[in-house]
gemmi code that builds the backbone of each chain (N, CA, C; Angstrom):
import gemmi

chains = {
    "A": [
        ("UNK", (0.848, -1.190, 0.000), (0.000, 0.000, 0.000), (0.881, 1.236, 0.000)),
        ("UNK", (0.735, 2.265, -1.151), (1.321, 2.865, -0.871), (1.156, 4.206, 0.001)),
        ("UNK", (1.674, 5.455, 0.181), (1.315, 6.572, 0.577), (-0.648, 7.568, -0.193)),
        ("UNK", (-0.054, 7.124, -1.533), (-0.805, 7.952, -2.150), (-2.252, 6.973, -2.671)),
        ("UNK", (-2.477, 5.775, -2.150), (-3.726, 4.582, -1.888), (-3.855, 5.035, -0.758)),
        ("UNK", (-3.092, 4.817, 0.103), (-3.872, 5.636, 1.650), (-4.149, 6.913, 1.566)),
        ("UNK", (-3.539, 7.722, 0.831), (-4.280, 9.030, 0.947), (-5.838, 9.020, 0.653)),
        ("UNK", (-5.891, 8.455, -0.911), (-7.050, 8.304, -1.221), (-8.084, 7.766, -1.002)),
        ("UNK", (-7.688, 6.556, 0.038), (-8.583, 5.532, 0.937), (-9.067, 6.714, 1.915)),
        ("UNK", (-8.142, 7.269, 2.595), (-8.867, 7.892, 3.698), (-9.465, 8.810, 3.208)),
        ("UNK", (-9.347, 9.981, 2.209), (-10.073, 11.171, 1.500), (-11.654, 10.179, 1.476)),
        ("UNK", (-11.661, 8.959, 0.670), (-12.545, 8.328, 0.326), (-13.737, 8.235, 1.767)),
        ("UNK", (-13.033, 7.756, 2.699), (-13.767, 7.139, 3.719), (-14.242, 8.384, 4.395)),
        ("UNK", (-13.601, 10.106, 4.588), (-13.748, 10.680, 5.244), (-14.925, 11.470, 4.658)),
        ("UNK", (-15.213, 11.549, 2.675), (-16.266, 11.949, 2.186), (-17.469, 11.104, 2.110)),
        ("UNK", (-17.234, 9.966, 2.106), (-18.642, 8.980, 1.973), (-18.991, 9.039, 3.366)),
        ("UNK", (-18.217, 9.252, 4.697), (-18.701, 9.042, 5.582), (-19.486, 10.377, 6.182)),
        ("UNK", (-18.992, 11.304, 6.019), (-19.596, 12.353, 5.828), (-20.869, 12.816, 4.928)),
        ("UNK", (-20.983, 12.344, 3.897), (-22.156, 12.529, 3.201), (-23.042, 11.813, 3.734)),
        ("UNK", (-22.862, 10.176, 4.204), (-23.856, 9.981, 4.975), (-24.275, 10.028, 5.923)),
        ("UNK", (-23.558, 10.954, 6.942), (-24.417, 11.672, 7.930), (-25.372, 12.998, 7.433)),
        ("UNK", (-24.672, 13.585, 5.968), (-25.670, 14.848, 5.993), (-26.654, 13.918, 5.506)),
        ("UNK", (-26.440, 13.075, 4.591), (-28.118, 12.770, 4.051), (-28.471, 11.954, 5.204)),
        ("UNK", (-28.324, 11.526, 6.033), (-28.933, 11.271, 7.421), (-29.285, 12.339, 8.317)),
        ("UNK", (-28.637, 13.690, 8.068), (-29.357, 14.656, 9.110), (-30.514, 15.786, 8.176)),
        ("UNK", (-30.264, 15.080, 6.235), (-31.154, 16.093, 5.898), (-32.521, 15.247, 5.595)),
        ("UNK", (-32.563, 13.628, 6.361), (-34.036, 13.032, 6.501), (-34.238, 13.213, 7.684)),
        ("UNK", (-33.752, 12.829, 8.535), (-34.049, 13.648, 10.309), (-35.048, 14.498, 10.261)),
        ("UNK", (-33.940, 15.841, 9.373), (-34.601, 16.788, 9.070), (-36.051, 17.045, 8.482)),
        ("UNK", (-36.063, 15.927, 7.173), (-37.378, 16.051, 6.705), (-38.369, 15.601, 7.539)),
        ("UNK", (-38.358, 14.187, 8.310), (-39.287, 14.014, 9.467), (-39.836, 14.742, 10.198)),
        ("UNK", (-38.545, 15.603, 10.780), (-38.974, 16.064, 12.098), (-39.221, 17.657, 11.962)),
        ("UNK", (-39.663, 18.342, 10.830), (-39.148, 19.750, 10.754), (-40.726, 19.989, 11.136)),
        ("UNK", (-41.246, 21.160, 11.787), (-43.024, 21.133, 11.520), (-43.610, 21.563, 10.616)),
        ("UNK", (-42.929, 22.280, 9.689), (-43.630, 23.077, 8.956), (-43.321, 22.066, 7.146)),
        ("UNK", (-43.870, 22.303, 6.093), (-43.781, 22.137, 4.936), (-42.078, 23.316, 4.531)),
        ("UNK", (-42.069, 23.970, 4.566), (-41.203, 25.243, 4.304), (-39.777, 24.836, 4.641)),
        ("UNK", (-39.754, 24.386, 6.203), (-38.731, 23.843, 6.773), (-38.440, 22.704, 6.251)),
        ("UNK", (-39.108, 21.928, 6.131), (-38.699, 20.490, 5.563), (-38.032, 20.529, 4.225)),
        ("UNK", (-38.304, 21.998, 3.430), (-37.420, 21.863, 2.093), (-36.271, 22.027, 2.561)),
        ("UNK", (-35.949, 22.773, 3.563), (-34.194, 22.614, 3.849), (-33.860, 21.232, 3.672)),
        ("UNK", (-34.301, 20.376, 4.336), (-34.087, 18.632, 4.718), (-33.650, 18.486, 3.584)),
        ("UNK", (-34.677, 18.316, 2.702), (-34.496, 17.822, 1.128), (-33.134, 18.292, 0.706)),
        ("UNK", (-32.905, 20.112, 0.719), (-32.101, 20.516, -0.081), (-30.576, 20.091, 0.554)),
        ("UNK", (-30.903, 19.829, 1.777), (-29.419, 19.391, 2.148), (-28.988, 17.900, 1.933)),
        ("UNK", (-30.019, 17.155, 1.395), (-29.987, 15.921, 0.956), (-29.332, 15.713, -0.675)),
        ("UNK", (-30.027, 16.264, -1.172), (-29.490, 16.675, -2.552), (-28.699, 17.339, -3.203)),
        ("UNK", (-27.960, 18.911, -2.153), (-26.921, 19.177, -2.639), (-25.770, 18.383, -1.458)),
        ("UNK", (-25.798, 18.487, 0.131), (-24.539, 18.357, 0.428), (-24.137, 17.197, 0.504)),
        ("UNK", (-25.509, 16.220, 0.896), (-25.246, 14.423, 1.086), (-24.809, 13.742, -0.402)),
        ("UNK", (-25.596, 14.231, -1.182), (-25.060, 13.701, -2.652), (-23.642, 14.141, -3.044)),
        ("UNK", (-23.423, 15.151, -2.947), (-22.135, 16.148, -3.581), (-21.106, 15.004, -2.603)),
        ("UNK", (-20.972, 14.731, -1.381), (-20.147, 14.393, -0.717), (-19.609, 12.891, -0.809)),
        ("UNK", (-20.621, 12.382, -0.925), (-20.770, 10.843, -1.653), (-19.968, 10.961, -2.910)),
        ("UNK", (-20.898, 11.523, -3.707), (-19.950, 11.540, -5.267), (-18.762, 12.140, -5.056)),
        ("UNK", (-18.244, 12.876, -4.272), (-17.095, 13.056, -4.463), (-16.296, 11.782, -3.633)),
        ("UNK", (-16.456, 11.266, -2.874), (-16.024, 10.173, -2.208), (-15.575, 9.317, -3.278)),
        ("UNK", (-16.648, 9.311, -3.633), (-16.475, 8.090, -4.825), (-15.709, 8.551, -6.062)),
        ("UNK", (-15.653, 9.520, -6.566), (-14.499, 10.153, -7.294), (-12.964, 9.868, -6.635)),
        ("UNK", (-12.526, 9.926, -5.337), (-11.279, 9.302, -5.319), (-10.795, 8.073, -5.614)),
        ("UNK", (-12.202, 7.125, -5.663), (-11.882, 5.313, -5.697), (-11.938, 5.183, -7.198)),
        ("UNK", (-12.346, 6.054, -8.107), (-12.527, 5.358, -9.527), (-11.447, 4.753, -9.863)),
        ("UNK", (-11.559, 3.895, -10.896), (-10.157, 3.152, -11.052), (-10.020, 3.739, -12.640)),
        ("UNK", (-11.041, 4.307, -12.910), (-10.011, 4.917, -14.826), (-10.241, 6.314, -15.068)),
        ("UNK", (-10.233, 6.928, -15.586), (-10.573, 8.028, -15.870), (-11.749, 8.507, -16.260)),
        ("UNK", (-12.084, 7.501, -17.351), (-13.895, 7.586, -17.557), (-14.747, 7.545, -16.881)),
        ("UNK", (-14.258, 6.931, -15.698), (-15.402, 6.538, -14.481), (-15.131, 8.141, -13.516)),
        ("UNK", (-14.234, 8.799, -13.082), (-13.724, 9.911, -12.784), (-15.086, 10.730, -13.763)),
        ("UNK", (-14.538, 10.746, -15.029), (-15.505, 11.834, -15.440), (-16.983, 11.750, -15.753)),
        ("UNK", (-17.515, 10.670, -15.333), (-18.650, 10.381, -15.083), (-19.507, 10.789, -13.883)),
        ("UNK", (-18.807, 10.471, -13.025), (-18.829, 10.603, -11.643), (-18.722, 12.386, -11.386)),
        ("UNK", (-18.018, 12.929, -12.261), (-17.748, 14.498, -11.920), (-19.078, 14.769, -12.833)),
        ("UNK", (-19.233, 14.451, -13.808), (-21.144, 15.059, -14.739), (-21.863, 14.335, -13.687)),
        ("UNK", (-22.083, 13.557, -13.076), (-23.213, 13.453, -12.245), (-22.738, 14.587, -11.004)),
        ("UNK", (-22.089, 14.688, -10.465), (-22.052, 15.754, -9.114), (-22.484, 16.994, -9.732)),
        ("UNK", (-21.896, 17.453, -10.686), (-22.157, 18.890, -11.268), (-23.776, 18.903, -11.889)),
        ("UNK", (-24.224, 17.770, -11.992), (-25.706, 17.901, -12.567), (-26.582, 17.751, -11.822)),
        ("UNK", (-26.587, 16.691, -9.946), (-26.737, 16.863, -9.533), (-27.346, 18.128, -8.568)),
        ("UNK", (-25.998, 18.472, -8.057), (-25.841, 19.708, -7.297), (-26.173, 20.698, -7.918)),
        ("UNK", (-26.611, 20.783, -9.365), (-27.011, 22.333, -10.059), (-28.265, 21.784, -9.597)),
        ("UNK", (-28.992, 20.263, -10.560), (-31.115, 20.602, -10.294), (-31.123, 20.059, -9.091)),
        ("UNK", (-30.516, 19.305, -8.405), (-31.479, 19.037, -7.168), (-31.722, 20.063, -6.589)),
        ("UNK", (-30.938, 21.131, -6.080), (-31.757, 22.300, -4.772), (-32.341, 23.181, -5.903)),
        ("UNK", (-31.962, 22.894, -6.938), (-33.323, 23.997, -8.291), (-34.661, 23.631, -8.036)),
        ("UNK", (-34.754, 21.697, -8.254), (-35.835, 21.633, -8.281), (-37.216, 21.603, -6.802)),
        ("UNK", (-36.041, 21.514, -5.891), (-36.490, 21.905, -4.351), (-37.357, 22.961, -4.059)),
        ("UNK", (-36.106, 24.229, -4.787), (-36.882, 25.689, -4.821), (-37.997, 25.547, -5.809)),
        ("UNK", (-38.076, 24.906, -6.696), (-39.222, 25.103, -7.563), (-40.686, 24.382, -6.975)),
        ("UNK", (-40.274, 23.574, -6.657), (-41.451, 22.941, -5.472), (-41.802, 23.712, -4.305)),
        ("UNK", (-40.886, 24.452, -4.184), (-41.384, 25.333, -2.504), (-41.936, 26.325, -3.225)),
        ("UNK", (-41.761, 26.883, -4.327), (-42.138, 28.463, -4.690), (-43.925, 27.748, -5.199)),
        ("UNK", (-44.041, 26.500, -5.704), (-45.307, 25.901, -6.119), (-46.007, 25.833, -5.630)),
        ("UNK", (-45.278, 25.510, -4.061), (-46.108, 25.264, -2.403), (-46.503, 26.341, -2.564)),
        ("UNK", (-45.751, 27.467, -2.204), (-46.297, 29.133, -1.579), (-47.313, 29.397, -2.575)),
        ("UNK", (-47.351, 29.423, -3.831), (-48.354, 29.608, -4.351), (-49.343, 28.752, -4.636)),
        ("UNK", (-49.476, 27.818, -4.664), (-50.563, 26.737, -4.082), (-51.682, 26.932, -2.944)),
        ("UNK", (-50.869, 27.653, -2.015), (-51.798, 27.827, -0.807), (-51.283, 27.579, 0.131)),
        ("UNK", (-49.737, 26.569, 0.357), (-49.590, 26.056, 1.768), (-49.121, 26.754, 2.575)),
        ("UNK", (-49.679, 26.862, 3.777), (-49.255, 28.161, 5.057), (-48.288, 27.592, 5.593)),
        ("UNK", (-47.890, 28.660, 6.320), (-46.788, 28.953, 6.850), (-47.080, 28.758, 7.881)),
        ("UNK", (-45.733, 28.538, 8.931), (-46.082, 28.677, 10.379), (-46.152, 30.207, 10.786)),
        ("UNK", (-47.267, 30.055, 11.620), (-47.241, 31.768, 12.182), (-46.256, 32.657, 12.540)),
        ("UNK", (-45.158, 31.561, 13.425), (-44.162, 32.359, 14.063), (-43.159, 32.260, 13.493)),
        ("UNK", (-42.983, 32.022, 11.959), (-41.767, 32.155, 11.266), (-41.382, 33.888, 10.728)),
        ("UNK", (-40.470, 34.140, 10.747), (-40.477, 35.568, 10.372), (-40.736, 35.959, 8.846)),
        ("UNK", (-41.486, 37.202, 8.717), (-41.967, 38.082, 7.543), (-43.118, 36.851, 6.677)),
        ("UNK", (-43.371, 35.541, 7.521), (-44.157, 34.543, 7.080), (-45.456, 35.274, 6.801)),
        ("UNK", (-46.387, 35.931, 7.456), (-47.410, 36.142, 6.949), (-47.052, 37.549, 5.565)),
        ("UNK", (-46.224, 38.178, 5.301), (-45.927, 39.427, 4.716), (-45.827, 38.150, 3.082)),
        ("UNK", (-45.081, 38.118, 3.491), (-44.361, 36.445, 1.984), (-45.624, 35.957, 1.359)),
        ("UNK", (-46.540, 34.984, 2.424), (-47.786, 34.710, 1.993), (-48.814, 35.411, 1.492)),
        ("UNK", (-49.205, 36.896, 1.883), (-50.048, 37.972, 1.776), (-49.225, 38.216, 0.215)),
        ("UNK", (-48.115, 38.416, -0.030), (-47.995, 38.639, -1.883), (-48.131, 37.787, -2.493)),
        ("UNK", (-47.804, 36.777, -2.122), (-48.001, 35.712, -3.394), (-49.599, 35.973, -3.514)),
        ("UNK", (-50.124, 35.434, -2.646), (-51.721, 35.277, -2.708), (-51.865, 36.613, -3.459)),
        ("UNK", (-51.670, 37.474, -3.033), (-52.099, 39.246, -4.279), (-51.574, 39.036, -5.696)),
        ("UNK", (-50.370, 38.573, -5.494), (-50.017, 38.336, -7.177), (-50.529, 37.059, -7.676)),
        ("UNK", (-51.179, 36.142, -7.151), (-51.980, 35.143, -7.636), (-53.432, 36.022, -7.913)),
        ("UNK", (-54.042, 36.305, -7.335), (-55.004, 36.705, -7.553), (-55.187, 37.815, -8.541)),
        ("UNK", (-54.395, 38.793, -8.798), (-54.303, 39.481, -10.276), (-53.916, 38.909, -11.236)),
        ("UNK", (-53.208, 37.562, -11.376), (-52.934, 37.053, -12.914), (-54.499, 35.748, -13.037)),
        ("UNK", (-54.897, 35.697, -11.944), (-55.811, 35.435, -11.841), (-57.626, 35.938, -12.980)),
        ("UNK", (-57.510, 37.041, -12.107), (-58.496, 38.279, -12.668), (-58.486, 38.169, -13.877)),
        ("UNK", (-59.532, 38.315, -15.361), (-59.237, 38.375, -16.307), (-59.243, 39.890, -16.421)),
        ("UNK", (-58.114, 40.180, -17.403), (-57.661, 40.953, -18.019), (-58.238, 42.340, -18.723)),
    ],
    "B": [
        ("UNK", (-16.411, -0.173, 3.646), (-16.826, 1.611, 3.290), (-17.322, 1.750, 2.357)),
        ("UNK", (-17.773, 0.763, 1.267), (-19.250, 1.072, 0.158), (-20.257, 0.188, 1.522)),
        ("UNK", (-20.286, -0.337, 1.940), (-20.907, -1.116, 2.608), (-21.601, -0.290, 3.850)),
        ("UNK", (-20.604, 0.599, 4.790), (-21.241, 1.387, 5.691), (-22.315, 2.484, 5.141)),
        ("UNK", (-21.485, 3.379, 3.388), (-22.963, 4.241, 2.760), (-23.970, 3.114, 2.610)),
        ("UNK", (-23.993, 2.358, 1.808), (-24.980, 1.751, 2.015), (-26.006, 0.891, 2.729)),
        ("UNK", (-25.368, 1.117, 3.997), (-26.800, 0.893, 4.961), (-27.040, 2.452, 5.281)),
        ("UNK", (-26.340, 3.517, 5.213), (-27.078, 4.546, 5.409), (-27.829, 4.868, 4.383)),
        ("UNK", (-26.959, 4.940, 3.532), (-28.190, 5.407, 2.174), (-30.039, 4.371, 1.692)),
        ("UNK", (-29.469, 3.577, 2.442), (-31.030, 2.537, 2.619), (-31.938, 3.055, 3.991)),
        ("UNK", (-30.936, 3.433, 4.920), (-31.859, 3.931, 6.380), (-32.587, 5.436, 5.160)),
        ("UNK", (-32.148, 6.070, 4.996), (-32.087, 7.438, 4.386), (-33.014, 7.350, 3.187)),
        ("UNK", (-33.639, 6.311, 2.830), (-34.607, 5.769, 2.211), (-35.481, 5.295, 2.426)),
        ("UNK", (-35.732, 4.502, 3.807), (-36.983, 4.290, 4.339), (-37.405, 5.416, 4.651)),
        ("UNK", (-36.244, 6.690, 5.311), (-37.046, 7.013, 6.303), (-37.837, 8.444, 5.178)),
        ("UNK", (-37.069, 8.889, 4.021), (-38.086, 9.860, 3.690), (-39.411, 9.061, 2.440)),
        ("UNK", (-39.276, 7.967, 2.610), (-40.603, 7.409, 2.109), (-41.700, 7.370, 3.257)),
        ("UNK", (-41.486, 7.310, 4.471), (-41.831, 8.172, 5.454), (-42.844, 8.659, 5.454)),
        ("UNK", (-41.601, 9.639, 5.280), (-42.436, 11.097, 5.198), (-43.227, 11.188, 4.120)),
        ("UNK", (-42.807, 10.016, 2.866), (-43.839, 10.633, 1.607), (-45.532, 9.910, 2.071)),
        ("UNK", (-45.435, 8.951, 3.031), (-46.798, 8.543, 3.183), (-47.151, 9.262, 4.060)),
        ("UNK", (-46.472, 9.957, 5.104), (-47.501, 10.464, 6.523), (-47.476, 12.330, 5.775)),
        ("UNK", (-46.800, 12.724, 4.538), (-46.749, 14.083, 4.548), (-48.532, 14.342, 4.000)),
        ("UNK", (-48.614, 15.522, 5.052), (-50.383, 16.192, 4.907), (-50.064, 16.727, 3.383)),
        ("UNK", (-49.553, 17.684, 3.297), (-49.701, 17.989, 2.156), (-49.156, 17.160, 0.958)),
        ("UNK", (-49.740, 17.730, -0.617), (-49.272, 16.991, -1.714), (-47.523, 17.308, -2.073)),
        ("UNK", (-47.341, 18.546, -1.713), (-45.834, 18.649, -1.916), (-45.128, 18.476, -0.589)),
        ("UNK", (-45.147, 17.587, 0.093), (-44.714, 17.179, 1.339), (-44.424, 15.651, 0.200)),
        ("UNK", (-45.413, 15.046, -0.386), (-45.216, 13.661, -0.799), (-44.117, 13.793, -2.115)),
        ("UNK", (-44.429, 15.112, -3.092), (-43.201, 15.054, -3.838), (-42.102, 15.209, -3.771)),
        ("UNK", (-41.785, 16.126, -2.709), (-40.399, 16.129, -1.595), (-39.542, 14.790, -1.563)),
        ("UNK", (-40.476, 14.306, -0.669), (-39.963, 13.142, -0.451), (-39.523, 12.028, -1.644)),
        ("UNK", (-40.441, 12.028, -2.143), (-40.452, 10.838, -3.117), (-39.283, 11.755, -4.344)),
        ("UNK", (-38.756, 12.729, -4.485), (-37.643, 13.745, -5.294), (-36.744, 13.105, -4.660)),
        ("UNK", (-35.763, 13.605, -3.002), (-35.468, 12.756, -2.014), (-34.767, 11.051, -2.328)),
        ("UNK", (-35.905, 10.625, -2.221), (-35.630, 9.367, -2.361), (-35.323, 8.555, -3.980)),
        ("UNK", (-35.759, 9.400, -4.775), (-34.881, 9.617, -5.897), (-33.423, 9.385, -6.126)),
        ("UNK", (-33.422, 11.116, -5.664), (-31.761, 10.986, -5.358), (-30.756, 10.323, -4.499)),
        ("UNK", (-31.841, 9.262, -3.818), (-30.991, 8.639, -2.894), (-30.694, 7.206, -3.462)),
        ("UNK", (-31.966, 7.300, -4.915), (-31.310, 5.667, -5.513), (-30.412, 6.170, -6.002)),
        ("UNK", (-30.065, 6.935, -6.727), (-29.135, 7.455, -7.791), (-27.778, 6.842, -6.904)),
        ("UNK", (-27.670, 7.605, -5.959), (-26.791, 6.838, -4.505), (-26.260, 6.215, -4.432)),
        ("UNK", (-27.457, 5.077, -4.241), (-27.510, 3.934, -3.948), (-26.921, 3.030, -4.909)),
        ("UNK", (-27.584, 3.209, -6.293), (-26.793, 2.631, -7.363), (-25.576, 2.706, -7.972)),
        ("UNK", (-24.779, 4.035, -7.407), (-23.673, 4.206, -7.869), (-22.699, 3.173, -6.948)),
        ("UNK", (-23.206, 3.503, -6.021), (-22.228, 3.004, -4.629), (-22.296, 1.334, -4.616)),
        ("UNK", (-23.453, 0.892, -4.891), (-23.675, -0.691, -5.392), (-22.529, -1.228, -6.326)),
        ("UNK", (-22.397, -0.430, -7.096), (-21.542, -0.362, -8.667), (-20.175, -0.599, -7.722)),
        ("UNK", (-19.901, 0.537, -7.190), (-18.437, 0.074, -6.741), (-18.342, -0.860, -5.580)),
        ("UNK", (-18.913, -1.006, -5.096), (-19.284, -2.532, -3.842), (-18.790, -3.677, -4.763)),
        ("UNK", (-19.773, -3.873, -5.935), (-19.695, -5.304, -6.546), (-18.643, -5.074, -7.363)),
        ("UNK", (-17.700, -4.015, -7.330), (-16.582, -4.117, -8.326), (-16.824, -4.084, -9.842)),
        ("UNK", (-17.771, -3.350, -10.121), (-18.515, -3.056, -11.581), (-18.901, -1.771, -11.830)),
        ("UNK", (-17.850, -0.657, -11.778), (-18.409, 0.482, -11.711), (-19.308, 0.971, -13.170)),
        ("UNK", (-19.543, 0.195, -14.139), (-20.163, 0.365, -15.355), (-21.884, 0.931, -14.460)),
        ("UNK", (-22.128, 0.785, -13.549), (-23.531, 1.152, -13.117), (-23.722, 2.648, -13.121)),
        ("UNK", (-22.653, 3.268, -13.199), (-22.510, 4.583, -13.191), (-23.495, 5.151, -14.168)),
        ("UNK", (-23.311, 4.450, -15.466), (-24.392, 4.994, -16.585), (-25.726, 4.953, -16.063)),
        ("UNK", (-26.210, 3.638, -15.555), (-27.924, 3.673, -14.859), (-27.679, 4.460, -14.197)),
        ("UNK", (-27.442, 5.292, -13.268), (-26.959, 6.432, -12.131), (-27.375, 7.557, -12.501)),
        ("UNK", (-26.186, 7.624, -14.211), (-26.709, 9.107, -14.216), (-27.727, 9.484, -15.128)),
        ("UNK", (-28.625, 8.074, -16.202), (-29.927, 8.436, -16.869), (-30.521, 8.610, -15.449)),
        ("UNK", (-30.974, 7.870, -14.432), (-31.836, 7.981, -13.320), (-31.635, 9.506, -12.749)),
        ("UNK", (-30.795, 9.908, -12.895), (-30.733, 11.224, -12.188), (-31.700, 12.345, -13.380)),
        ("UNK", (-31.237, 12.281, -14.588), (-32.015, 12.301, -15.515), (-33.254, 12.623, -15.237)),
        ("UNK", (-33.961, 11.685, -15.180), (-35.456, 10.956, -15.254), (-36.132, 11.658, -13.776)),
        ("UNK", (-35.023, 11.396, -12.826), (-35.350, 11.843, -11.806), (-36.417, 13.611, -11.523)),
        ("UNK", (-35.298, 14.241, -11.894), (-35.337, 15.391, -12.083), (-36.471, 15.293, -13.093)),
        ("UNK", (-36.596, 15.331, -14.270), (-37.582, 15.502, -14.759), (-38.772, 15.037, -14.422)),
        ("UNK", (-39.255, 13.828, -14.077), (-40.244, 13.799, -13.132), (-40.862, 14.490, -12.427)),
        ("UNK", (-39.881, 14.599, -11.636), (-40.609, 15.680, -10.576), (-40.938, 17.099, -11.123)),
        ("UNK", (-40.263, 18.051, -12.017), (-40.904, 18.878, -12.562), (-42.088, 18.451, -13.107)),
        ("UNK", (-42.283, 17.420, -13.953), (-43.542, 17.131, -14.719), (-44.702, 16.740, -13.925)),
        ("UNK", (-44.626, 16.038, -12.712), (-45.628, 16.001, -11.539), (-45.799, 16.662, -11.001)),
        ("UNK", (-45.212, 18.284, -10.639), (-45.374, 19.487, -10.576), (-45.855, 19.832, -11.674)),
        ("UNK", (-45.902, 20.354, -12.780), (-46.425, 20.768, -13.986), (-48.039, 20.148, -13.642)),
        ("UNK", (-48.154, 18.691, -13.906), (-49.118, 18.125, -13.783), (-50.107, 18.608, -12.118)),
        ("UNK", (-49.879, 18.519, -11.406), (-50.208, 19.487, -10.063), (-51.033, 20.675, -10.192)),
        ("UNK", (-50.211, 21.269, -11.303), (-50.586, 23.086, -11.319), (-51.472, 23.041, -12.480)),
        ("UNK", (-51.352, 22.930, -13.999), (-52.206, 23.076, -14.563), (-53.051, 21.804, -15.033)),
        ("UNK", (-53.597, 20.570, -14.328), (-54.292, 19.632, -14.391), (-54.132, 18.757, -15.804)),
        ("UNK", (-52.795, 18.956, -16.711), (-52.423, 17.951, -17.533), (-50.995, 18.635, -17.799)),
        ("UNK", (-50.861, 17.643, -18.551), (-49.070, 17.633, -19.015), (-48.946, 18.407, -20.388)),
        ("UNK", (-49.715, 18.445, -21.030), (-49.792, 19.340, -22.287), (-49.606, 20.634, -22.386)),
        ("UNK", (-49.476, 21.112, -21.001), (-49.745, 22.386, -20.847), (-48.621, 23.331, -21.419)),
        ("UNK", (-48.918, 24.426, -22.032), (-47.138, 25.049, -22.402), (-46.668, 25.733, -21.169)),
        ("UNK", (-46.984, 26.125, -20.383), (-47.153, 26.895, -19.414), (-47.338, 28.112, -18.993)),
        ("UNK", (-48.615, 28.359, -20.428), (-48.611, 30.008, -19.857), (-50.208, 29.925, -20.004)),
        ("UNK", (-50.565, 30.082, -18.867), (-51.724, 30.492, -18.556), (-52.658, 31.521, -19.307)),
        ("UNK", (-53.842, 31.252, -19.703), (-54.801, 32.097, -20.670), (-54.709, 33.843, -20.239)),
        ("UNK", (-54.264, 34.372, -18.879), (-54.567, 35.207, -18.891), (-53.329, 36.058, -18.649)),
        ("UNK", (-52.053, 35.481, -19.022), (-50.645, 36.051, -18.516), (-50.352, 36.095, -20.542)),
        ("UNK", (-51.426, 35.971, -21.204), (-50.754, 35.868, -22.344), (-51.115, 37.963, -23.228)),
        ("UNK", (-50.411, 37.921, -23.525), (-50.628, 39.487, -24.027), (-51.653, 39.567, -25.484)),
    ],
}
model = gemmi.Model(1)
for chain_id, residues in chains.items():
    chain = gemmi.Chain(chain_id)
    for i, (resn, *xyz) in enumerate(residues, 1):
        res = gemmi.Residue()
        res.name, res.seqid = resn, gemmi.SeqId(i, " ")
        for name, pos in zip(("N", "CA", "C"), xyz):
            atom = gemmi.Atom()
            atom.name, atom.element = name, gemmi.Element(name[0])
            atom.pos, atom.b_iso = gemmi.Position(*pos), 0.0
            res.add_atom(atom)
        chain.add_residue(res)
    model.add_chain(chain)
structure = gemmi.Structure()
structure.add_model(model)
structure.setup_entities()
């Protein structure tokens, strides 16, 4: 074994092991959050930091190069739509209707526009 | 150490399917089930290098693919009650 297999063993073990605690603390998260709003954090930390960390884990073990650059188009494609498509689901929520918790801050101000700008594209014209 | 992600990445899969059955709301269930998506994608990569076959990489990254699009399109489908839709609403049009 040399120096530079152990380097990469441990880089390896210290990112996979790490990613799976975030994607273990960003389902925690989704369980236990109370609100709909909050729980997109869960998700988004599931999809950008637990994934990103994994795939990069696994980017030190590839054994060719092709597998390397495979592994780098999935992280980068990843980590761009997953927290895109997170936000696009939460902005769907807010305008959908789903409330907020009361005591979140500028929560009722946030909800009160959407609902106004729903309701004028609403209105016919 | 493919072996330890993957019992997490399987805990990390029950548990936001979870949430996709007990979530009240409808985007509480696409959350999740987005989520658990990306957690096969995961799952399958990390399988790949377990069994010493990293060729799984390709299923990995169409699924990520598919993934993603899905879930926009079950959103799409959500908001304007079919998939045909272009997305501009009759009355945002000039």
């Amino acid at each position: 074994m040399t120096i530079l297999h152990l380097l990469l063993d441990g880089l390896s073990w210290l990112f996979l092991l790490g990613g799976s605690f975030f994607c273990l603390t960003g389902a925690v998260g989704l369980l236990r959050m109370p609100d709909f709003f909050t729980r997109v954090h869960g998700a988004g930390v599931i999809d950008g930091l637990g994934c990103g960390m994994i795939l990069l884990g696994l980017i030190f073990q590839a054994p060719t190069l092709l597998i390397a650059i495979k592994l780098i188009l999935m992280f980068l494609f990843l980590i761009v739509t997953g927290p895109t498509a997170v936000h696009a689901l939460a902005q769907a929520a807010l305008h959908g209707g789903v409330k907020l918790l009361p005591d979140t801050s500028r929560a009722d101000h946030l909800q009160h526009e959407a609902r106004a700008e729903a309701s004028e594209t609403e209105s016919p014209a | 150490m493919y072996a330890v992600a993957t019992w997490f990445i399987l805990l990390v899969m029950v548990l936001t399917l979870v949430r996709a059955v007990q979530g009240p709301t409808l985007y509480d269930r696409i959350l999740a089930v987005n989520a658990c998506g990306t957690m096969t994608v995961l799952f399958i990569a990390v399988l790949g290098f377990l069994s010493g076959r990293p060729e799984f990489l390709d299923v990995a990254l169409t699924y990520a693919l598919i993934n993603f699009i899905g879930t926009v399109a079950v959103m799409k489908y959500f908001k304007y009650g079919n998939l045909g839709h272009g997305g501009q609403t009759e009355e945002e049009r000039p």
